[in-house]
N, C-alpha and C positions, 0 to 999 in steps of 0.2 A: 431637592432639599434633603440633607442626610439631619441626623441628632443622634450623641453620642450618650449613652447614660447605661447605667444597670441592671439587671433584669435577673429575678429569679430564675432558674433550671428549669425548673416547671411550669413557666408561665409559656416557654417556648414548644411553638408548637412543628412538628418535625413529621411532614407529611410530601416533600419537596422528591420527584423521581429524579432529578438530579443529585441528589446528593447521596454521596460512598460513605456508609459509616462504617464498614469498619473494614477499610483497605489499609495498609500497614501503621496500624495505631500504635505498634509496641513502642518501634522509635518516639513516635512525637507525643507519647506519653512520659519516654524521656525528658525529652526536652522541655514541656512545658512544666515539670516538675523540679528540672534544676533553672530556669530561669524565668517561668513564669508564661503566659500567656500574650506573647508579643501583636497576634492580629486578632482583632476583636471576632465576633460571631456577627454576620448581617441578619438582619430579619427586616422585615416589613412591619406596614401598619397593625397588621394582625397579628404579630407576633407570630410569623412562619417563619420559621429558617429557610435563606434562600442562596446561600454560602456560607460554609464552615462546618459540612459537617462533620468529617472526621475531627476536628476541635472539639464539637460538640461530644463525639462519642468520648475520645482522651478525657476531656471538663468531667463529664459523667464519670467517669471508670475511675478518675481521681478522686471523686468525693466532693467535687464541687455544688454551691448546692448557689452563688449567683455569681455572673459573670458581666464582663461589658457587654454592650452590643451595640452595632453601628445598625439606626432604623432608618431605611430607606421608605423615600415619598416618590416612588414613583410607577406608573401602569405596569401589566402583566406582562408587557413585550417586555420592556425596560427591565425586568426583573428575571426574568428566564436567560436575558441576556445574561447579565449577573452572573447565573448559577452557572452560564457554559462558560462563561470567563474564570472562573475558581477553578470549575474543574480541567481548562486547559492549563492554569499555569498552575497550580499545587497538586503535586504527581500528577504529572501528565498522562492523558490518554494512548492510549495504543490500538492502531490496525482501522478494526472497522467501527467499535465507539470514538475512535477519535474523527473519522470521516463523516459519520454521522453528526458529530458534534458542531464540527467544523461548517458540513451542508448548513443545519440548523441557522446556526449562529450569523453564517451569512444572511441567510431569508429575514431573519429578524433586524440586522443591520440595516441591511436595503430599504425595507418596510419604513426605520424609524430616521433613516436617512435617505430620504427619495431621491436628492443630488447629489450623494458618493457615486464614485467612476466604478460602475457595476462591474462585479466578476464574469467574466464570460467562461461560461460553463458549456463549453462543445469540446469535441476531441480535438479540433486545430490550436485549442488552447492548450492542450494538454500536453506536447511536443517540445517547446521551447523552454518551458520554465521547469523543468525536470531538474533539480541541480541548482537552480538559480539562490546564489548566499542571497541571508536575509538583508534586509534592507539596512545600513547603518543610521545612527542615531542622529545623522544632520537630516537627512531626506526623509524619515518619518518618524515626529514626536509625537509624544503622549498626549499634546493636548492638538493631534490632529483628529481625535477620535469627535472631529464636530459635524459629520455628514461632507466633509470634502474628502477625504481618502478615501480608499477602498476597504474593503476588509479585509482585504489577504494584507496591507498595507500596514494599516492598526495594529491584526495579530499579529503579524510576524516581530513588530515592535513591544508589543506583550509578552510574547511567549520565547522569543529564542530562535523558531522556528523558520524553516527558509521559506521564502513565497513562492519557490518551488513545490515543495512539501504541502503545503497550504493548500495551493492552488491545487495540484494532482490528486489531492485527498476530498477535498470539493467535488470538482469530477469526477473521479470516483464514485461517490458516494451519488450524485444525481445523474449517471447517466445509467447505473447498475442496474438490471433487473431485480426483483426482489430474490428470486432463484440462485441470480450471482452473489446476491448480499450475504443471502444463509451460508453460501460456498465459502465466504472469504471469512464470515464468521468462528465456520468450521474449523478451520484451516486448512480446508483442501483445494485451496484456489491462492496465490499468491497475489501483490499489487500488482506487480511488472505482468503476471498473467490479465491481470482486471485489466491493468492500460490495453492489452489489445483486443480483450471480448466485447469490450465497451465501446470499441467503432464500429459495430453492428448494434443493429434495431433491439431491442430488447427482449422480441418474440423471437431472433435471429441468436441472443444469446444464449437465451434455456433451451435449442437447440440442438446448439452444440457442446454447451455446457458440460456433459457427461464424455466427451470426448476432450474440453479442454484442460481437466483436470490432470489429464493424465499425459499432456504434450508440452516440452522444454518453451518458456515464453519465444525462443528462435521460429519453433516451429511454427505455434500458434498462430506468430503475426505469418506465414504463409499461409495458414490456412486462410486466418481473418480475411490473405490480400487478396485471395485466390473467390472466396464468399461472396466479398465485395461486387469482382467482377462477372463473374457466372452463377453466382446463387449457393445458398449456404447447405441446400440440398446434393449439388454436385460437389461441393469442397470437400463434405462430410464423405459421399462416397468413395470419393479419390483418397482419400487419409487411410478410409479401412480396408481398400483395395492393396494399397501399399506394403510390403514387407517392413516393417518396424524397423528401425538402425535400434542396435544394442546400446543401451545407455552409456557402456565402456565408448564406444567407439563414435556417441556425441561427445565424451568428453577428448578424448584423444583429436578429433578432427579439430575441434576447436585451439587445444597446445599446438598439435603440427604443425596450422598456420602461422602461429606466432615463432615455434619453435626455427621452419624454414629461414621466417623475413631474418632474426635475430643469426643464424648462422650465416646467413648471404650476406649480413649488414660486417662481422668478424670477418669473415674472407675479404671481403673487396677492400673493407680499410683496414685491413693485416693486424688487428689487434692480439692483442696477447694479452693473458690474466697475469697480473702482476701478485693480486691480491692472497693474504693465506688457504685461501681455501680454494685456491687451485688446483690440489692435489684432491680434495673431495670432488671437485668441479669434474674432472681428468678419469676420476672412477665411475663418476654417474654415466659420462659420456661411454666408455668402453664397455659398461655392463648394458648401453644400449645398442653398443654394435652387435653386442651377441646375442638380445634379443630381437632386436629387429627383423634380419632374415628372419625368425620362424613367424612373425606377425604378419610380415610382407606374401611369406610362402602360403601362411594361410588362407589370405584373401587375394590371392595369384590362380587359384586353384578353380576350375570350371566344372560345375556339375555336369555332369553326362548329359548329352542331349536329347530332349524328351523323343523318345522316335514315331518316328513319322507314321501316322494312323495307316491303316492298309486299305490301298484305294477298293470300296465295296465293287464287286465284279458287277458288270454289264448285262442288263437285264437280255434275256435269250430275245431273240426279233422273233416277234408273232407269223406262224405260219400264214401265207397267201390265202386266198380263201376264193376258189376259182367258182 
């Protein structure tokens, strides 16, 4: 049951850890002062704020002193829900609060919907829906949010969001050790790096964790595939035994291949550029014939060969001993 009625500034009480009060208020203190206050403030029976509080902080920084508010009658699941639903769809979350968010809001869905088609939160889930557009508006509506959908199903019809995104953000967020969480909080750990430290054990993550920061996600999933099979103890050793590829020369290996397919693909069906920038097209190519050879030459080039230890001489034969 909601009730809609108005309520002094002050009677609202603003104790909720969900809620951003004062993440970009300048704009929508704009706004609600040229057009007024278009979504109410929720609170609860006790008058907590449990959505809205950047409104509330704009209300306040206006000089408002009562506002509307929509009062919900419903439990502490039901109401946390709430608060991660406002803060997914009004300024959306980013990285690792919105993963966690995302975790969260499933666990609570599930709980207050025991017969939604659960998330499956393993790495094999994590594969296919990478990419995957969000659902359109005939195959999940707003009033499927009745315990038949999923939740990746509901949000992504909330928010915008793909249930790709959704989903790999879920996983994410429940399969991370807490080590990788602070990583990705940091910023010293990417998602595409998380997707593949996250098909290891969690004790197998903080591991290697200080060697995954610093390897292209390509690499990683070799290490990861390499963990998997013989142990994350000899993956690790194999990596730092290894002589590093120069960062140039990940990036370059990566063009080359595209670069080759695309010039075999111009040869064999004889195309020709028609287009204006042909003649740009025609400079880039010949300033790399005359780079080339010296790139080529460089890595043509064979270090000396380490020479051959000098066989220790032959210990003298012990005299007879008659």
């Amino acid at each position: 049951m909601i009730e809609v009625r108005m309520m002094s500034m002050d009677q609202i009480v603003v104790t909720n850890p969900y809620l951003r009060l004062d993440t970009q208020i300048k704009e929508l203190k704009k706004s609600i002062a040229a057009i007024g206050l278009i979504h109410p403030l929720i609170v609860n029976e006790n008058n907590e704020l449990i959505a809205g509080g950047r409104r509330y902080t704009a209300l306040t920084d206006l000089g408002y002193t009562e506002v509307p508010v929509v009062v919900v009658k419903h439990d502490k699941l039901e109401q946390e829900l709430i608060s991660i639903d406002e803060n997914l769809i009004r300024l959306p979350l980013q990285g690792v609060p919105l993963e966690q968010a995302l975790n969260r809001g499933r666990d609570i869905y599930e709980t207050l919907y025991p017969d939604a088609k659960k998330v499956e939160t393993t790495v094999e889930a994590l594969k296919p829906m990478i990419g995957r557009p969000a659902a359109a508006e005939d195959e999940v509506e707003e009033d499927k949010v009745d315990g038949k959908a999923s939740y990746v199903e509901v949000t992504a019809q909330k928010t915008g969001l793909s249930e790709g995104v959704i989903r790999s953000a879920i996983i994410r967020d429940e399969l991370s050790s807490e080590s990788v969480k602070e990583a990705r909080e940091s910023g010293s750990l990417g998602a595409s790096q998380t997707n593949e430290i996250v098909k290891l054990s969690k004790e197998d993550q903080d591991k290697i964790l200080p060697l995954a920061r610093e390897l292209s996600t390509k690499k990683l999933r070799e290490v990861v595939t390499k963990a998997k099979e013989e142990g994350v103890d000899k993956a690790i050793e194999d990596v730092l035994q290894e002589e590093p590829m120069p960062k140039e020369y990940e990036q370059l290996l990566s063009v080359a291949k595209r670069f080759n397919k695309l010039c075999s693909k111009i040869v064999t069906e004889n195309l020709a550029c028609a287009s204006r920038h042909r003649l740009i097209l025609v400079k880039l190519l010949e300033q790399g014939q005359d780079i080339l050879p010296q790139v080529l030459e460089l890595n043509q080039r064979r270090p000396d060969p380490t020479p051959e230890p000098e066989p220790e001489p032959e210990p003298e034969p012990m005299p007879t001993l008659l």
